[in-house]
BAFI-175214 format. One record per residue (C-alpha): x, y, z. Coordinates in nm, 2 decimals, padded with zeros to 4 digits. Layout:
<<X,Y,Z>>
...
END
This chain:
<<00.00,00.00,00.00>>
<<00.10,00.37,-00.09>>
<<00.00,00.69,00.11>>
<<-00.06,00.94,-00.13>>
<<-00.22,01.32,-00.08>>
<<-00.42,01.39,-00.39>>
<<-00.61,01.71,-00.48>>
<<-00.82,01.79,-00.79>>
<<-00.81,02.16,-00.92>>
<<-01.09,02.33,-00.93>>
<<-01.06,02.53,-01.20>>
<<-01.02,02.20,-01.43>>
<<-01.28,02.07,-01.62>>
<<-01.57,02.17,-01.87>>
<<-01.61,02.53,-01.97>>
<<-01.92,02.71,-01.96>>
<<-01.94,02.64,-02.34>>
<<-01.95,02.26,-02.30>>
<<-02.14,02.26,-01.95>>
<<-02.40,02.46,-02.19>>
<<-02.37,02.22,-02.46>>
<<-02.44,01.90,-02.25>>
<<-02.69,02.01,-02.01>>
<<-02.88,02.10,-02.36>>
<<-02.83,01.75,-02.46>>
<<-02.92,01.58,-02.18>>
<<-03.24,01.78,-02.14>>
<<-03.36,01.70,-02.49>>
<<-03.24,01.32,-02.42>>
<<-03.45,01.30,-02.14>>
<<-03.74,01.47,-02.34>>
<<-03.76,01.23,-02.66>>
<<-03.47,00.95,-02.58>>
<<-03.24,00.99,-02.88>>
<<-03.08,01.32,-03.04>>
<<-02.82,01.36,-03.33>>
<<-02.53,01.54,-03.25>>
<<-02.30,01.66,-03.53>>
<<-01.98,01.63,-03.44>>
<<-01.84,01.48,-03.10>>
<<-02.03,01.68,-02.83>>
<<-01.71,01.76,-02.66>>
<<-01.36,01.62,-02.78>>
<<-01.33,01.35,-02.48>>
<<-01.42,00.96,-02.54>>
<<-01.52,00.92,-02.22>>
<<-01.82,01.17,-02.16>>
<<-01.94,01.08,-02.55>>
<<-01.95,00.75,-02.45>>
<<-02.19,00.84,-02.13>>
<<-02.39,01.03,-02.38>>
<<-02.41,00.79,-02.61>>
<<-02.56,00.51,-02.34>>
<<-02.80,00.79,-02.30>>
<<-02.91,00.79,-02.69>>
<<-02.64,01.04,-02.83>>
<<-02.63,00.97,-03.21>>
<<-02.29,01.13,-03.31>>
<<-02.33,01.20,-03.65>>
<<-02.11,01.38,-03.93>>
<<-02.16,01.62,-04.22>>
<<-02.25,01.36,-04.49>>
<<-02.49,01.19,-04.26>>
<<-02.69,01.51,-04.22>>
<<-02.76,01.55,-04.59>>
<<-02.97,01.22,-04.55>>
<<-03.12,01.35,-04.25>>
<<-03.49,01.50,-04.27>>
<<-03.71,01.61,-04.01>>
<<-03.50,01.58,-03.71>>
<<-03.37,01.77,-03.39>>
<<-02.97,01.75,-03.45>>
<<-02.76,01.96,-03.18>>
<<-02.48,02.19,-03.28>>
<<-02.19,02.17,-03.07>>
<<-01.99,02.42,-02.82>>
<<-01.75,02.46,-03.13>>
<<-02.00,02.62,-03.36>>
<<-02.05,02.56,-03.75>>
<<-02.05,02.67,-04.07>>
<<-02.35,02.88,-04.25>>
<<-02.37,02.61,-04.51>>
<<-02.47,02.42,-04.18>>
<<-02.79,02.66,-04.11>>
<<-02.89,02.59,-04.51>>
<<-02.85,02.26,-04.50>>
<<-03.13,02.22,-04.19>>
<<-03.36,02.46,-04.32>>
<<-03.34,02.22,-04.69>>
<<-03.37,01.94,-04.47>>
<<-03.64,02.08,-04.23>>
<<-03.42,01.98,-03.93>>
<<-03.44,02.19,-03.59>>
<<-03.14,02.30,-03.47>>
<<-03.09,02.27,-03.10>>
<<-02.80,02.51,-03.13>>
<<-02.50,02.51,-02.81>>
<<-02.25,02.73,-02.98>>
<<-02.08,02.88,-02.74>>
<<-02.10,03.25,-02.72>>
<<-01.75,03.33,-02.75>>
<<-01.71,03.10,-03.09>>
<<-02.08,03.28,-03.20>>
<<-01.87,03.66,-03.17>>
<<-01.58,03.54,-03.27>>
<<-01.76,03.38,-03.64>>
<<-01.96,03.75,-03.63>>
<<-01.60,03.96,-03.60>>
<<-01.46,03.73,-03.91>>
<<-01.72,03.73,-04.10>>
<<-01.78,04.18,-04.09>>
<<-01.35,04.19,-04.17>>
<<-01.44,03.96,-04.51>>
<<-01.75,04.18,-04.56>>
<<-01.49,04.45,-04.54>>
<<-01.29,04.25,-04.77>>
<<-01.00,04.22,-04.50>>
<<-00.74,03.99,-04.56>>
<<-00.78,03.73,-04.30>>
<<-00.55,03.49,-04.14>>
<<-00.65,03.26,-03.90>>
<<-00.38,03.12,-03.61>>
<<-00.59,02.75,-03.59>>
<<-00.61,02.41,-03.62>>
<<-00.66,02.29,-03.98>>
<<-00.97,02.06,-03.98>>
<<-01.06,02.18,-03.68>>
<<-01.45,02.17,-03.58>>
<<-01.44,02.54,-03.47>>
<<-01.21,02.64,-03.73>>
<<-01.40,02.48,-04.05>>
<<-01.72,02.74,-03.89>>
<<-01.49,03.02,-03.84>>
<<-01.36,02.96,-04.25>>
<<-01.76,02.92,-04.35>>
<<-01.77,03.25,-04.25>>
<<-01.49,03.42,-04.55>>
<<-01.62,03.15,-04.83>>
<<-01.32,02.91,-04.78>>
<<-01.10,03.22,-04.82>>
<<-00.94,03.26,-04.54>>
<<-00.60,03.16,-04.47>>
<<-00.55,02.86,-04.17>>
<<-00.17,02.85,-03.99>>
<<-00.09,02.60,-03.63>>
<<00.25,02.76,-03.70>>
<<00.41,03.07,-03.84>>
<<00.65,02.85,-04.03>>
<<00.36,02.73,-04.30>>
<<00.36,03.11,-04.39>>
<<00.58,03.27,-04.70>>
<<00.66,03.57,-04.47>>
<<00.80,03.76,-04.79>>
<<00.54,03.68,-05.00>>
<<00.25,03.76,-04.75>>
<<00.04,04.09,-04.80>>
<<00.16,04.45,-04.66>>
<<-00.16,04.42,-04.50>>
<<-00.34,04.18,-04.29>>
<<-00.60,04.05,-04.02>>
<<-00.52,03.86,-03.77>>
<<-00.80,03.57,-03.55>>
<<-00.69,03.32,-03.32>>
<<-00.90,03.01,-03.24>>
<<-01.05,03.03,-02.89>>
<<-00.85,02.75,-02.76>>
<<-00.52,02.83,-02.89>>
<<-00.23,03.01,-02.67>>
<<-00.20,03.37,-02.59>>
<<00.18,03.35,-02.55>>
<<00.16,03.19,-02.93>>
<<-00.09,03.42,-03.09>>
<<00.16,03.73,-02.96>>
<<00.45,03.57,-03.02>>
<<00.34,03.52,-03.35>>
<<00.22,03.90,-03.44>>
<<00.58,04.05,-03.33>>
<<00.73,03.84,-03.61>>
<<00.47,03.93,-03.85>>
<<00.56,04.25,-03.74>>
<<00.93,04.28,-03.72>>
<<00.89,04.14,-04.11>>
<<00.74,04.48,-04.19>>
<<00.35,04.39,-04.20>>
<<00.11,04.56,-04.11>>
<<-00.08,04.33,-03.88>>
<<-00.46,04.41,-03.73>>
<<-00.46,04.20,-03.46>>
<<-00.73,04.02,-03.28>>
<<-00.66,03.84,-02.98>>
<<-01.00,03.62,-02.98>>
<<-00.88,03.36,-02.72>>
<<-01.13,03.27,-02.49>>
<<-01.02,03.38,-02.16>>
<<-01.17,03.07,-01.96>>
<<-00.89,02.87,-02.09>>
<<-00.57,03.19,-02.12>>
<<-00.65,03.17,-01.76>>
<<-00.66,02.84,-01.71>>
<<-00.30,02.85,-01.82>>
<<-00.20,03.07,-01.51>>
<<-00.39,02.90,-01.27>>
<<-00.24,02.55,-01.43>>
<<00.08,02.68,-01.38>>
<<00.03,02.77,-01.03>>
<<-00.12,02.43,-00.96>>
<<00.12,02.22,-01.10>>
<<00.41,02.40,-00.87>>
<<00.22,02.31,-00.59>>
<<00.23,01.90,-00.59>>
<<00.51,01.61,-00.67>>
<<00.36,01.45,-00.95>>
<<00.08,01.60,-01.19>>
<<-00.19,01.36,-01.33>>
<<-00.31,01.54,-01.67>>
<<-00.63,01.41,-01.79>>
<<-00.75,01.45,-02.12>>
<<-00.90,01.32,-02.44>>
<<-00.65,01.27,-02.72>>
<<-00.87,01.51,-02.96>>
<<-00.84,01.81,-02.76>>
<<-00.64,02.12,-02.88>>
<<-00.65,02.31,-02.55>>
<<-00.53,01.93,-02.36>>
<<-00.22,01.95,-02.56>>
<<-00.17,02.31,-02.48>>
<<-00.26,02.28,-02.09>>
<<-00.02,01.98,-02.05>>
<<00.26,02.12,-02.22>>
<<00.23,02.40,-01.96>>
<<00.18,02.16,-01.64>>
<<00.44,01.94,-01.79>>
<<00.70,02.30,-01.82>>
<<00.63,02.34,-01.45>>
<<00.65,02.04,-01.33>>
<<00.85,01.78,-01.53>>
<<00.66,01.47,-01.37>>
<<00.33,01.53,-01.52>>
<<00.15,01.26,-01.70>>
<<-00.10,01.32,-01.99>>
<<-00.35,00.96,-01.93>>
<<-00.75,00.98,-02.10>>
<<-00.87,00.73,-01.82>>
<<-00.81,00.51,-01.53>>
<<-00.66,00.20,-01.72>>
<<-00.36,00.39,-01.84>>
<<-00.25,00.54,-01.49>>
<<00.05,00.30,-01.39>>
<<00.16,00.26,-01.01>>
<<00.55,00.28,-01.07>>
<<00.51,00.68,-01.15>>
<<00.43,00.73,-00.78>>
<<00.64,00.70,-00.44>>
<<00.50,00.70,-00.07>>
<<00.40,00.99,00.07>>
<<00.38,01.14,-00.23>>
<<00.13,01.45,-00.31>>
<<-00.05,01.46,-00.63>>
<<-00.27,01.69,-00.83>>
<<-00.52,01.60,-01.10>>
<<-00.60,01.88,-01.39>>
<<-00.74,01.84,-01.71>>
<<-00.91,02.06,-02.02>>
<<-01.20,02.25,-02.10>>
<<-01.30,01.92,-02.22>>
<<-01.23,01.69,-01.88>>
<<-01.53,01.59,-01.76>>
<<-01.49,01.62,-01.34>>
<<-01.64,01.27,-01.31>>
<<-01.37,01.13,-01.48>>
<<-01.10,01.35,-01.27>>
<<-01.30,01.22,-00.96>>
<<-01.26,00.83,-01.10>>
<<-00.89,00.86,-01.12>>
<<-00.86,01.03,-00.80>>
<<-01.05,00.74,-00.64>>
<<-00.85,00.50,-00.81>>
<<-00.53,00.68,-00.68>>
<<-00.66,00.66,-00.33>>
<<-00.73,00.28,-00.37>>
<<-00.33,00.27,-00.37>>
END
């Protein structure tokens, strides 16, 4: 047996975005026993499969085409307009959980390409809130995850800068002074949602505070990758795990003290299973 001190953060878990999202979908699966949900819900297995036992149908953009009549739910991360067509064609009702921050951040993008801006987005190609944020400039907006897929010379005088909500602040400046220093003029919109830059503080904070770090997460999140990497800079023994059967005994001493964290996407259920499971040591 192994005494270990653990402690969950508090300020881990869903955002207000996906707490939104769910508590939609569970009212609706309560209401009528199934929905379609286009898209994963949230990007964690875990709390998709407890949906799905509950009737979730997770269903993608070709499957919605054959869809007719139907209540489908739009996710935290927002969608296209070809979306909003396609359900009105299709007579579906959209139970829509965008979250608000996506919603301004699709309205900002789309008034700079009414404006005829030229926009360049600091994202996650493929992304599900990035493919609603490009819907919004006709496919013409130009999608980075690094400042070394640009042609710095060849880039315009003149240009707009958007930031997925999830992405880093640190980055997203980092990334402006170079655009910068190369003689462009850059008008720059820091569109990160501050639920998760802040996260990054408080993570950092947290992380400090314990001998080991237990990082939960689903494999899909952008903002899991980000938030480890900065528990995993403070504190170099921080493991990244997505649930209980990966945690392995030989990371931990006696005595040792040990905080669990996790994304905007962590579900505090699960952070509360592997705690338990750590106190069964």
């Amino acid at each position: 047996m192994m005494n270990l001190s653990v402690k969950i953060d508090n300020n881990s878990g869903f955002c207000f975005g996906v707490v939104y999202a769910i508590e939609m979908a569970e009212d609706m699966l309560e209401e009528q026993g199934y929905l379609y949900c286009l898209g994963d819900i949230v990007h964690n297995d875990e709390e998709v499969k407890r949906l799905e036992n509950k009737g979730l149908k997770i269903i993608n953009r070709e499957d919605l085409k054959l869809l007719n009549n139907e209540k489908v739910l739009i996710r935290a991360h927002g969608e296209p307009p070809s979306t909003y067509k396609l359900a009105i064609e299709n007579n579906l009702t959209l139970i829509d959980a965008s979250c608000p921050v996506v919603l301004k951040l699709q309205n900002r993008i789309k008034n700079s390409f009414d404006k005829e801006e030229l926009i360049y987005i600091y994202g996650k190609h493929g992304h599900a809130e990035v493919e609603g944020l490009l819907g919004q400039t006709n496919q013409k907006a130009v999608v980075f995850q690094d400042i070394n897929e640009l042609d710095i010379p060849s880039l315009p005088k003149n240009l707009t800068l958007y930031s997925q909500t999830t992405k880093s602040t640190d980055k997203f400046y980092e990334i402006k002074e170079i655009l910068t220093n190369a003689g462009i003029t850059v008008n720059s919109n820091d569109t990160i949602c501050r639920q998760v830059s802040n996260r990054d503080k408080e993570l950092r904070n947290f992380a400090g505070e314990f001998d080991k770090i237990i990082f939960v997460s689903g494999t899909k999140s952008s903002n899991g990758k980000v938030l480890y990497n900065v528990c995993k800079d403070q504190n170099p023994n921080t493991y990244f795990i997505s649930n209980t059967s990966e945690l392995d005994k030989n990371w931990f001493a006696d005595n040792d003290t040990v905080g669990i964290c996790g994304a905007t996407s962590t579900p505090m259920w699960l952070m509360e299973q592997v705690r338990d499971e750590l106190l069964n040591y």
